[in-house]
Every structure is written in structure tokens, then in C-alpha cells.
C-alpha positions as CSV (number, residue, x, y, z in Angstrom):
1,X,6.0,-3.7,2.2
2,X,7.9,-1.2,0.1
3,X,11.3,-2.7,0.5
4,X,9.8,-6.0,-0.4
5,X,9.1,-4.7,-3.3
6,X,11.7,-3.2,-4.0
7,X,13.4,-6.5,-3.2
8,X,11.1,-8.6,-6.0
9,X,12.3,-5.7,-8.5
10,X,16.3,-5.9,-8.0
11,X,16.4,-10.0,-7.0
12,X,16.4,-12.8,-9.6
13,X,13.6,-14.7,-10.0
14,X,14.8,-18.4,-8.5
15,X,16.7,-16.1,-5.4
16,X,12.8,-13.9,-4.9
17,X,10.6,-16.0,-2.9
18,X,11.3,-15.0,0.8
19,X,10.8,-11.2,-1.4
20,X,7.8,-12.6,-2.8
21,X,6.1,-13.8,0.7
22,X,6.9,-10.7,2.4
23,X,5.0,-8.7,0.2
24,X,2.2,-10.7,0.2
25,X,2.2,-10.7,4.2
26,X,3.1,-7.0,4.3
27,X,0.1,-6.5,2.0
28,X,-2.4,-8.2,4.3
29,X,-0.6,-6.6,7.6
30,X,-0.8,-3.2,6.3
31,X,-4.3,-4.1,5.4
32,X,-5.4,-5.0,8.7
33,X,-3.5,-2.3,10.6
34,X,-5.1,0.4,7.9
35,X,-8.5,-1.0,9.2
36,X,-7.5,-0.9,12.7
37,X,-5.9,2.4,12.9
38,X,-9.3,4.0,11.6
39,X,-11.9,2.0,13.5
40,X,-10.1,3.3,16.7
41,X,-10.0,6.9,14.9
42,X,-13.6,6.9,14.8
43,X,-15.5,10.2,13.6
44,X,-11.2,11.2,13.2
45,X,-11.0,9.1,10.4
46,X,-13.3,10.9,8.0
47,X,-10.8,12.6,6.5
48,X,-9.5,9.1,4.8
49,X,-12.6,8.3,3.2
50,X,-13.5,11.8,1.1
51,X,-12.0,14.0,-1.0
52,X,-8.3,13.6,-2.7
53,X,-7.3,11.8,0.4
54,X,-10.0,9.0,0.2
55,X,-9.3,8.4,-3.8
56,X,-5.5,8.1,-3.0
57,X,-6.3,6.0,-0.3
58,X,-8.3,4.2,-2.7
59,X,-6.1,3.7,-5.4
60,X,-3.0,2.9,-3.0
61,X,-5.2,0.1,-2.1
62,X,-6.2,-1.5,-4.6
63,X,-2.1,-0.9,-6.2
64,X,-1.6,-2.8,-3.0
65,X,-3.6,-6.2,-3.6
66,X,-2.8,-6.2,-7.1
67,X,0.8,-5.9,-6.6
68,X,1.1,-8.6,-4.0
69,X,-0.8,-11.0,-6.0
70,X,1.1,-10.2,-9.1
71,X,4.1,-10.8,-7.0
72,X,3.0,-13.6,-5.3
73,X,1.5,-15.5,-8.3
74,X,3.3,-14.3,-11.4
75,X,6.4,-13.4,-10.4
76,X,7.9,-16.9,-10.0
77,X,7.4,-17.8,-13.1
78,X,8.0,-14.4,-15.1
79,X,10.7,-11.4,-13.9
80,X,8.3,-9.5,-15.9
81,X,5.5,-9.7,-13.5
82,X,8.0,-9.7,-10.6
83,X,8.7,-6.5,-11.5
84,X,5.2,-5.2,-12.2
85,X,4.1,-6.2,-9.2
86,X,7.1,-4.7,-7.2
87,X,6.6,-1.6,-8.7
88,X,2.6,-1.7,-7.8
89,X,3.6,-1.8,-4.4
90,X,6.3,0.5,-3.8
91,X,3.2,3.0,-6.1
92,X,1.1,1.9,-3.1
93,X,3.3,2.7,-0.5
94,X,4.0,6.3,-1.9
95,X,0.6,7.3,-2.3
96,X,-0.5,5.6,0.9
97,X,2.1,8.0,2.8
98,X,0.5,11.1,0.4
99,X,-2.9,9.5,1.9
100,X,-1.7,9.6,5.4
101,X,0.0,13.3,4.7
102,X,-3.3,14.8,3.2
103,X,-5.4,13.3,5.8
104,X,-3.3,14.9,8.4
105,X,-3.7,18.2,6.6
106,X,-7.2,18.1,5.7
107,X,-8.2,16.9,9.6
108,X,-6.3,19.8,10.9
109,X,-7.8,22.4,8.6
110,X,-11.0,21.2,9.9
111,X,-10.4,21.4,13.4
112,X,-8.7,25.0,12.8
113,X,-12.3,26.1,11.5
114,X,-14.4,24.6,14.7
């Protein structure tokens, strides 16, 4: 989803819709897969919903949705909003992998003190 992003940013306008679509499906994939991942994580998954980790979680979520929409519905009319939107989700995608980093931490430091 990043590069597609990333991709909405750099390409012109008329050239951005296969850019455009793949940020909107990467968007709903990474969605899903987010949801996946921590209904098979179970009790494993706390660490994702509390603390720093949940809020950047959060916010990486809802940069998500609003930068694929932006992309998707804005940004073929108006590089403006292309580039917004790009920019929303290649946000996302950093503080997702921040997300994904603290949770790691966080769930280890609470196993370590079992």
C-alpha cells in the first residue's frame, strides 16, 4: 500500500489510476489481514489494542481509510488531493510498522515478567 502511495504522489494525475486502485485495494487487504492476524493471535494480540501501541495502531488506521478514499475519490480530479492522500498512506504504513514494532516489544516485556 505504501508504494502505491508513493506512486499517486510522483505520477500525473491522467497516468494515476492503476496507483489510485491499488491503494484503495491495498487499504481494504491490509485491513482484513490486520483483523486476521489478531483474531488468530488471540489473548497475543493484547498488546495492539492498549497503550502507545493501540493509539498508533489507531491513528495508522484511520490515516489508512482516509488516504485511500482521498486517493480514490479526489485524486482524479485534483493532484492536490492525490497527493494528500498518498502521503496519508505512506503516514499509515510507517506508523503501522512502529505499531507492529512496539507491540513486539511491549508483548515480550510482558512475557519476560511471567
Amino acid at each position: 500500500m505504501a508504494s502505491a502511495g508513493a506512486a499517486a504522489i510522483a505520477t500525473p494525475v491522467r497516468h494515476a489510476g492503476p496507483a489510485r486502485g491499488l491503494t484503495l485495494t491495498g487499504a481494504v487487504v491490509e485491513g482484513v489481514a490486520s483483523q486476521v492476524m489478531q483474531h488468530r493471535l488471540g489473548d497475543l494480540a493484547a498488546p495492539y489494542h492498549s497503550g502507545t501501541c493501540g493509539r498508533l495502531s489507531q491513528v495508522a488506521k484511520t490515516l489508512t481509510t482516509a488516504g485511500a478514499l482521498t486517493t480514490w475519490l479526489g485524486g482524479r480530479r485534483d493532484r492536490r488531493l492525490a497527493i494528500c492522500g498518498g502521503a496519508a498512506t505512506l503516514a499509515a504504513a510507517l506508523l503501522e510498522r512502529c505499531a507492529v514494532f512496539r507491540a513486539g516489544v511491549q508483548g515480550s516485556r510482558a512475557r519476560s515478567r511471567e
